[in-house]
C-alpha positions in Angstrom: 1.7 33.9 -167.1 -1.1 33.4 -169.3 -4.5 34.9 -168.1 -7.5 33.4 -167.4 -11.3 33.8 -169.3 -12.5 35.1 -165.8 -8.9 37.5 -165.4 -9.6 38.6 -169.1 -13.2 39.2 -168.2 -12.5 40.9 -165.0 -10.1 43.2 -167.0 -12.5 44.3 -169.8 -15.5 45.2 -167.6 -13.0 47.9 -165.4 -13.0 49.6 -169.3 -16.4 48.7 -170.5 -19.0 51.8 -170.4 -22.6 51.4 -168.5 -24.1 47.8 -168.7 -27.3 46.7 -167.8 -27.9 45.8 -164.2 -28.6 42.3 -164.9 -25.4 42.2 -165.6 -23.4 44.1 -162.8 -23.7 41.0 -160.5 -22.3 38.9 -163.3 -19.4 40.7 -163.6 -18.8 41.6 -160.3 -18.8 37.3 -160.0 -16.2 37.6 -162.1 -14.1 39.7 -160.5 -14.4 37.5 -157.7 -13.4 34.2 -159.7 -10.2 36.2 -161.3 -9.2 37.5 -158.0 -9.5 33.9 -156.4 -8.0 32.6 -159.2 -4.5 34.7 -158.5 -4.6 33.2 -155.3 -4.9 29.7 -157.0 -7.8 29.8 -155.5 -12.1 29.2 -156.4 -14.6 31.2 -154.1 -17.6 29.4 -153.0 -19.8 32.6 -152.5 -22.1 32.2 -148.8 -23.7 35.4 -148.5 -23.6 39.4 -149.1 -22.3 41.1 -146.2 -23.2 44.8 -147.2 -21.4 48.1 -148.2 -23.1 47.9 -151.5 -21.9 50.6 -154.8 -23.6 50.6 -158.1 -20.8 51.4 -160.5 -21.4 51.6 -164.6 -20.5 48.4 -164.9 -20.6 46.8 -161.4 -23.2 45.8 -158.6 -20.4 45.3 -155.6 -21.0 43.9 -152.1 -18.6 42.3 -149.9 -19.2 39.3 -149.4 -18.7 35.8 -147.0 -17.5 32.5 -148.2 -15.5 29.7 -148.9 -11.8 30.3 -150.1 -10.1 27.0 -151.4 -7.5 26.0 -153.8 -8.7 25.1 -157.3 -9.9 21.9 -157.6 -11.2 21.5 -154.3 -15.4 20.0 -154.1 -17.7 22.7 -152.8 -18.8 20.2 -150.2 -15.0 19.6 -149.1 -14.3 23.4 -149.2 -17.0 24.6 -146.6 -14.5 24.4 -143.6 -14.1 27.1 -141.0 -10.7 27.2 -141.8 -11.4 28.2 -145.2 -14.0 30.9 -144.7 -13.1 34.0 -146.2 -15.1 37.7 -146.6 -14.4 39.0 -150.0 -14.2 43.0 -149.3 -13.6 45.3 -152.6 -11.9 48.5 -152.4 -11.8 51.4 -155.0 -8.0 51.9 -155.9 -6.5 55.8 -156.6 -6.8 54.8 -160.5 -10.1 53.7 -160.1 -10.0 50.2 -160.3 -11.9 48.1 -158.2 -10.2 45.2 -156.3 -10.9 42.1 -153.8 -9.4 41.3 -151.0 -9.9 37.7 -149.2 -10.1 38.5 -145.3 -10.0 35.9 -142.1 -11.5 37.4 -139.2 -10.6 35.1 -136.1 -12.8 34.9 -133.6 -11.3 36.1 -130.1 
């Protein structure tokens, strides 16, 4: 399967040295898009939900939102149903992932 300019983006800032910080939260956007993307999937970002790290070449948070397939409007993907928190986690090799979470509410 062919990658993506946000997968191939994603995967050359895990090897990319310090950046400026103006441009941690871009990548870190990216990372988001690629990981989405996988899912077949766009993320309409709603808002930081803490558990911030400054990496060399990252400004992560997790974060809520809406979770839809691609192609989907941003007006038609803000459902409940589709809200989502993006949580990142540092792997054992020291990449940095996303995970898309539903919390239901008891």
């Amino acid at each position: 399967m062919a990658r993506s300019a946000a997968q191939r983006a994603a995967k050359k800032l895990q090897k990319e040295k310090s950046v400026p910080f103006s441009e941690k939260e871009e990548n870190y956007t990216a990372l988001l898009e690629a990981e989405a993307e996988k899912l077949g999937c766009v993320f309409f970002e709603d808002s930081g939900e803490g558990r911030d790290l400054e990496t060399d070449t990252l400004y992560l948070e997790d974060v809520s939102g809406w979770l839809a397939p691609i192609g989907t409007p941003e007006k038609d993907a803000k459902k409940d149903e589709n809200y989502r928190f993006a949580e990142w986690k540092k792997c054992e090799n020291g990449e940095i992932v996303v995970e898309f979470k539903r919390y239901d509410l008891p």
